[in-house]
N, C-alpha and C positions, 0 to 999 in steps of 0.2 A: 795588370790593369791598375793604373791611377784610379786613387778614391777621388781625384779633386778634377775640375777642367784642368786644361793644361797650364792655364797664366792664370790660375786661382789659387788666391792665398791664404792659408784659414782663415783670417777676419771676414774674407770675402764669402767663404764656403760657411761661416756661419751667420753673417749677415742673407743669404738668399734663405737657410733654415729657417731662422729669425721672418722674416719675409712670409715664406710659406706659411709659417706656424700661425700665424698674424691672420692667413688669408684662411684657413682650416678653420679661425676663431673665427671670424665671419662669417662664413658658410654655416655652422653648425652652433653657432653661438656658448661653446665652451673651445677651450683650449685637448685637442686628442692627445691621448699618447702614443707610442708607437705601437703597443698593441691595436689601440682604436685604429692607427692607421693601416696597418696589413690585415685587419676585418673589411674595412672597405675597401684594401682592394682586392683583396679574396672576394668579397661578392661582388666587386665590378666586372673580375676575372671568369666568376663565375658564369653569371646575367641572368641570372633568375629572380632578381628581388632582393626585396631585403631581410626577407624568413619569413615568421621566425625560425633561427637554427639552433639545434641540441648543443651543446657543450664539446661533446665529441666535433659536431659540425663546426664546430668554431673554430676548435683548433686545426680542424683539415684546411679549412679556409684560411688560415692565419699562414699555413704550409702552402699553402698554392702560392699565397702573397710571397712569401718568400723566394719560392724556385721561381716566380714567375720576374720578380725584381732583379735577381742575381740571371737570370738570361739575359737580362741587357748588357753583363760581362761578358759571355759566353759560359757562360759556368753549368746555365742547365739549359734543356730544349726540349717544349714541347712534346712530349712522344704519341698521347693519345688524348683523344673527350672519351671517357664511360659513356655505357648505353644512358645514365641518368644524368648526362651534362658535363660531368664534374671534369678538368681537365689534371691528366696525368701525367709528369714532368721526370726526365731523365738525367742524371749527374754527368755532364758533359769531362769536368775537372774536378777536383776536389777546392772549396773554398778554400784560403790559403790561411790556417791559423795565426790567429791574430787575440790579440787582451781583450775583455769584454769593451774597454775604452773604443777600437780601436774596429771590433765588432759593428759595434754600436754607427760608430761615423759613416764606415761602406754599406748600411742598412739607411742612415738617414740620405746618403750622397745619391744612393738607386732610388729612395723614394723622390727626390727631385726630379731625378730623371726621367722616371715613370710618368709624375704630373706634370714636366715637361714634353713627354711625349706625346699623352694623352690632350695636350692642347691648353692646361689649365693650369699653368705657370703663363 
């Protein structure tokens, strides 16, 4: 799986981040980083609010955010919601090792996609 569209060129793929990042600074009137960003969408994954949640909870959220991003690869799927909401994600394939660099891009390139899906790109 391409981190980029198909006829996107990095300029392109970091002009629409650039874009995004811009519209995240609007919205919330600071600039987030990627932690802040797989917080919110762990708790939009979740849909219970916005907590408050424990530290432990944050990182489980920050983990939802991530399996639930990397399913737009096929990488992981859905398996279950707990009796308390939370939902529980299954390793379809193994992510394909990659440099922190390179981590990094297939993490911002799903959260496009995510806020493109979601309707808010």
């Amino acid at each position: 799986m391409s981190t980029m569209h198909p006829d996107e060129t990095e300029t392109e793929f970091e002009q629409r981040w650039w874009e995004f990042m811009n519209q995240m600074r609007e919205r919330f009137g600071k600039k987030p980083d990627l932690n802040a960003l797989l917080l919110l969408i762990g708790v939009q994954e979740l849909g219970q609010g916005a907590g408050p949640f424990t530290k432990e909870q944050k990182q489980d959220l920050m983990h939802i955010a991530t399996c639930r991003l990397f399913s737009l690869s096929g990488y992981y799927e859905l398996e279950q919601v707990d009796e308390e909401g939370w939902p529980h994600f299954r390793l379809l394939k193994p992510v394909p090792f990659a440099s922190l660099k390179e981590q990094e891009r297939m993490l911002k390139w799903h959260i496009l996609e995510y806020f493109a899906e979601m309707g808010d790109e």
